[in-house]
C-alpha positions, 0 to 999 in steps of 0.5 A, a space after each residue: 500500500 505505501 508502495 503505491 500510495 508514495 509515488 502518488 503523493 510525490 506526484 501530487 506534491 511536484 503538481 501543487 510546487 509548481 502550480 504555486 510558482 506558477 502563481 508566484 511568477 503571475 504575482 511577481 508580474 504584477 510588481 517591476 523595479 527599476 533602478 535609478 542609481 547605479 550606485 557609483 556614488 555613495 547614497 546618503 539620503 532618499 524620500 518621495 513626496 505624496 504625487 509622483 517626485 522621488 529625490 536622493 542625496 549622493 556623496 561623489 567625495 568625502 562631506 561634498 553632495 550632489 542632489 537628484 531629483 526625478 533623474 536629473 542631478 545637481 551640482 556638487 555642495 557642501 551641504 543641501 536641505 531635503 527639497 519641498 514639493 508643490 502641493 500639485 508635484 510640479 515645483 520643487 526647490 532646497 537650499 544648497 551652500 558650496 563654500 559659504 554661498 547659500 543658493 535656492 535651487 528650484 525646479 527651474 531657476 537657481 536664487 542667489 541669496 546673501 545668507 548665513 543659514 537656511 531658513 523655511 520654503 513653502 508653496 501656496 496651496 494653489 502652488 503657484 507662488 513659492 515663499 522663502 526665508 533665510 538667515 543673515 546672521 541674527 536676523 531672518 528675511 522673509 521673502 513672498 513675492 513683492 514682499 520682504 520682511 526682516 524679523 529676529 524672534 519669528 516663530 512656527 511656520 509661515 503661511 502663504 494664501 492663494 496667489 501669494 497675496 497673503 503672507 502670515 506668521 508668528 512673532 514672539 516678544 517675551 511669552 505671548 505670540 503675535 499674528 502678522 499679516 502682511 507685515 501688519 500686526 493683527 492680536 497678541 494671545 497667550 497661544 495661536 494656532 493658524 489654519 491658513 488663509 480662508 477663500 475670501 483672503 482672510 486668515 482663519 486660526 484658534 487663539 487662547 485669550 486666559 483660560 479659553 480658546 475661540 476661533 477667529 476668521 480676520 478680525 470676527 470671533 466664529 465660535 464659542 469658549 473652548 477649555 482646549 483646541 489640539 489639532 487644526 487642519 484647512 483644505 487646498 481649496 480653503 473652503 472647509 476647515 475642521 478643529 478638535 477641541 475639548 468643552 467646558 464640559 470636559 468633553 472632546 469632539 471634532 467641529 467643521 467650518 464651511 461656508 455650506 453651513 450658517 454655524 459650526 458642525 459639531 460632532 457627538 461627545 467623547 472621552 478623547 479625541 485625536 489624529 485629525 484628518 481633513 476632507 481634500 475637497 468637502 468638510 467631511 473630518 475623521 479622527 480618532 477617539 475614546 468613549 467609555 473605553 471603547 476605541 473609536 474611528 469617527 467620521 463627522 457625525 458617524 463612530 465605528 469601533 476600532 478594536 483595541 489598538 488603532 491607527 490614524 484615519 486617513 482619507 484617501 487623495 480624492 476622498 472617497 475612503 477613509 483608512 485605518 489599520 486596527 487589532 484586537 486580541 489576536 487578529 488585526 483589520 482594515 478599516 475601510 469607511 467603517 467596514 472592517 476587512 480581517 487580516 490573518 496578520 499581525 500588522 503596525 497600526 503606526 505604520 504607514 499604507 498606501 491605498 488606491 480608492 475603490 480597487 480593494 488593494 492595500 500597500 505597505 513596507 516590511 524590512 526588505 520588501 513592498 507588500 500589495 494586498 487584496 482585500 478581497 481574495 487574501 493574495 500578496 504581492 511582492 516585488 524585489 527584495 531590498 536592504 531597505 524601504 521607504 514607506 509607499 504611496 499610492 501614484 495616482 498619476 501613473 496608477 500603482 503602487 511606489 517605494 523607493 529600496 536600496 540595496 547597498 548603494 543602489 536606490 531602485 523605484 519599486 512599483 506594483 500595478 493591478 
């Protein structure tokens, strides 16, 4: 019997070995790799933005660099800051010194400027206008179109409105901070959060008057008395903002301003609230919270249970999802706009994943490698092994899957299509 039933056995084991590699070559077919540097010079640093740019820093000599930015190279510096994309991918620019000489190097141009230290670069949310500022020995300049400001105690970010013809930022004299508007002085507070500036050109932010927070849009109070404001976020398109704030009940919750609505939307009450994310287009918000101990995705008005350990909701680039990663006791999840898909794995909810809306795929980074998932049918996909990975994003341009790996001094663009 074990005569006739062995040869079987080996057959059905061959069968079933090559049927898998079989579908191992069908999975590998679905994700290529392409190298973008040879490696003939050292690779110190890489990254991507959220569209369709990557960048690396290479050393050609000992503490000399050279910049790359989609395949086109820069020349040798002493020291370069990591470049700042446009919002819509199609502008970029760093700072770069050679001997002392600080320049800003942009996508299509190359600035001069008389620095002793780099300073901040950021684009309008329209990406039209680029604003900048740098160092001349104890003072910084501020550069925004036309305008020129030169301050020593600036602090925070700078915040830069549609066309550029808005120009905001904080100073800070002793221990309360000052919202300046185009070089104008607009309040002092005990502490000021900006969003950014509103479609009609005003400048929206939550500032702390004593023991209370409100929400101003110019010079007009837009909200009530809150104990506590934490996170504030204002869309592309500065027509939605969303908030998280605490009461005076002690109570959290999320709130949306839109020009759609006369008042403020609030959301249902929670123990905690946290991870903000903002709708790109619509005042739609998501974060996390904390209701009698239960774990919490809310989506504006909505909750969903998370299990007992939850990642930051994110919605997806054209809004249609909202993602999450969530584990329970032994089994973790995605949560896709409340819909909970089980993994047989033990994923990071800290980590981060990629996701085409609407296509039931998920993408993230081991150690060694980009992982595609299917949702649906439970198959991984997984391209060429590496020494290390950035985490992936979703190219909505070119329609796939993207990290960048590197393997010893080589960088490769790992990608992944269905």
């Amino acid at each position: 019997m074990s005569k006739i039933l062995f040869p079987l056995y080996s057959k059905i084991i061959i069968i079933i070995t090559v049927l898998l590699g079989f579908c191992y070559t069908l999975l590998a077919d679905n994700c290529k790799d392409y190298m973008l540097l040879n490696g003939a010079e050292d690779l110190v640093d890489f990254g991507m933005d959220t569209t369709y740019n990557w960048w690396a820093v290479t050393a050609p000599f000992p503490e000399r660099y050279r910049m790359h930015i989609n395949g086109k190279e820069s020349k040798v510096y002493d020291k370069f800051t990591q470049p700042v994309f446009s919002p819509n991918g199609k502008r970029w620019a760093y700072f770069a010194t050679y001997g002392g000489d600080w320049k800003i190097i942009c996508n299509d141009t190359i600035l001069d400027i008389h620095a002793t230290g780099a300073g901040e670069i950021v684009f309008s949310p329209d990406s039209e206008v680029m604003a900048y500022s740098y160092f001349e020995s104890n003072s910084e300049v501020v550069i925004c179109g036309n305008m020129k400001y030169e301050m020593s105690d600036r602090v925070g970010r700078l915040y830069v409105g549609k066309m550029g013809y808005r120009l905001a930022y904080l100073r800070k004299l002793g221990n309360r901070p000052t919202l300046y508007v185009n070089g104008n002085e607009i309040e002092t507070y005990d502490d000021i959060l900006p969003f950014g500036f509103w479609l009609d050109g005003k400048i929206l932010y939550a500032a702390k008057n004593g023991y209370n927070w409100s929400v101003f849009k110019g010079e007009e109070e837009i909200s009530e008395n809150f104990n506590s404001i934490s996170e504030v976020r204002l869309n592309l398109e500065a027509n939605a903002a969303g908030f998280l704030v605490t009461k005076s009940s002690g109570k959290a919750t999320g709130v949306i301003i839109s020009d759609r609505y006369t008042d403020l939307l609030y959301g249902q009450d929670y123990d905690q609230a946290y991870y903000l994310d903002l709708h790109p287009t619509e005042p739609m918000i998501t974060y996390n919270a904390i209701k009698h101990n239960e774990m919490l995705v809310v989506l504006n008005g909505a909750d969903y249970n998370a299990g007992l350990n939850v990642g930051k909701p994110k919605f997806t680039y054209d809004g249609e999802d909202v993602i999450y990663v969530g584990c329970g006791s032994f089994d973790c999840f995605i949560g896709v706009s409340g819909k909970k898909i089980p993994i047989p794995l033990q994923l990071s909810e800290s980590a981060t994943y990629a996701f085409k809306p609407g296509a039931g795929t998920l993408a993230y980074s081991t150690n060694s490698s980009m992982i595609v998932r299917d949702l649906n049918s439970g198959l991984q996909y997984a391209g060429k092994m590496m020494d290390y990975l950035t985490s992936p994003r979703y190219n909505r341009f070119a329609n796939r899957y993207e990290a960048l790996g590197r393997i010893g001094n080589r960088l490769y663009l790992m990608t992944c299509s269905f």
